[in-house]
N, C-alpha and C positions, 0 to 999 in steps of 0.2 A: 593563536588558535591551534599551531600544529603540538602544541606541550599540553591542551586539551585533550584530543584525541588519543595524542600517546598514553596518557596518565589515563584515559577513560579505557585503553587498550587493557594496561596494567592491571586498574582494577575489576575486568570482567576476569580476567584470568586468575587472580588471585581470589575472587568470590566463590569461581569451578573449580580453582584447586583446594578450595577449604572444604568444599564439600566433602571427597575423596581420606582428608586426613582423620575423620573420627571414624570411618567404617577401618583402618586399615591397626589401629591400633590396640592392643588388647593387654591388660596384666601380666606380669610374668608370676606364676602359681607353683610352688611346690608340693607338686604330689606327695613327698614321703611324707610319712607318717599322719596323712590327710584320712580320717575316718570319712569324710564323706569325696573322696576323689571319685566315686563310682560316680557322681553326679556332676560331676566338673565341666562337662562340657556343656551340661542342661542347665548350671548356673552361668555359665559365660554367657549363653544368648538369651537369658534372659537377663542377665545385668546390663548388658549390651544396650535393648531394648529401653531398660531404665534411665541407663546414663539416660542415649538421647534424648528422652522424652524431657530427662531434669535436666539439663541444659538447653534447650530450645533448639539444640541443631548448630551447628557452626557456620553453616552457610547461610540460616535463616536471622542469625543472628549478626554476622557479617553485612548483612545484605542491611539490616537495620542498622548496622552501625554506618554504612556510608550514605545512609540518606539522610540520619539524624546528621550527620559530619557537614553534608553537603550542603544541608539546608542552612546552618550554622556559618559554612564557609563562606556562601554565596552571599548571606546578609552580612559580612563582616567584611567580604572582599568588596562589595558594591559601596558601601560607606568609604572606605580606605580607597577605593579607585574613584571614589566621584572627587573627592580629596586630590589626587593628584590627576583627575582630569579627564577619568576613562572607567565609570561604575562596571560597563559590561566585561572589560576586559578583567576587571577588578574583581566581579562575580565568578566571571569564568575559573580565572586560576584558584581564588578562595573556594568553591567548591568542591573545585576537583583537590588541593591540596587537605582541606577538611575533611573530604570522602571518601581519601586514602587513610587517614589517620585514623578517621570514625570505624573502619570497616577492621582494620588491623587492630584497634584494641579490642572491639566487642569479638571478633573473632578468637583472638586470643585467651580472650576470657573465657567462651565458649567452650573451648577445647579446654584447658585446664578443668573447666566446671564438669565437662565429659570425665575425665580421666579421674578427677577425683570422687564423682558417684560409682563410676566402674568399677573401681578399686573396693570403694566402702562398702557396695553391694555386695563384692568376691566375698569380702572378711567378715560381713556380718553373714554368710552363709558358713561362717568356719572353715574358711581354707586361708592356706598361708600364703599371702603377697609376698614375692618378693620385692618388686618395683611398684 
């Protein structure tokens, strides 16, 4: 029970730190030679704006991935520990081991799914990405 807690520890903290990571990230833009640089900072918050919305959120989307993982874990752990003798404890760790996994991929995709509307919003307003 105590590698529950811990691991339930982990991923609250990594659910609130996923949040924090798509507000803080933005394109890097080259102004020169940019006909529409006058407008560069009214297109970043509003691409900003877009990404989020086209990706679902990191955190919202995390938060989905550890419960799809969990739910998944907990039925796979509970079969496999009734198997050796102990469903709950079988549940326990397949949850949380699935919840971590659920939560770190859909977040991860989240964020890339951010980064690459951000991007595509920058350029199809005609300015130059550099990253």
């Amino acid at each position: 029970m105590k590698l529950f807690v811990k691991t339930s520890i982990l991923l609250g903290s990594f659910l609130s730190g996923s949040c924090a990571s798509q507000t803080g990230w933005s394109p890097t833009v080259d102004p020169y030679g940019d006909p529409n640089a006058y407008y560069l900072n009214q297109d970043l918050a509003e691409c900003q704006q877009l990404a989020s919305q086209a990706s679902g959120g990191t955190a919202k989307q995390t938060a989905i991935g550890a419960g799809v993982g969990g739910l998944i874990g907990a039925a796979t752990g509970a079969a496999l520990g009734a198997i050796a003798g102990d469903p709950g404890k079988g549940a326990a760790i397949g949850s949380t081991v699935a919840g971590l996994a659920g939560a770190a991929k859909q977040g991860l995709q989240a964020e890339q799914d951010y980064k690459t509307a951000y991007t595509n919003c920058i350029r199809h307003r005609g300015h130059h990405v550099v990253n």
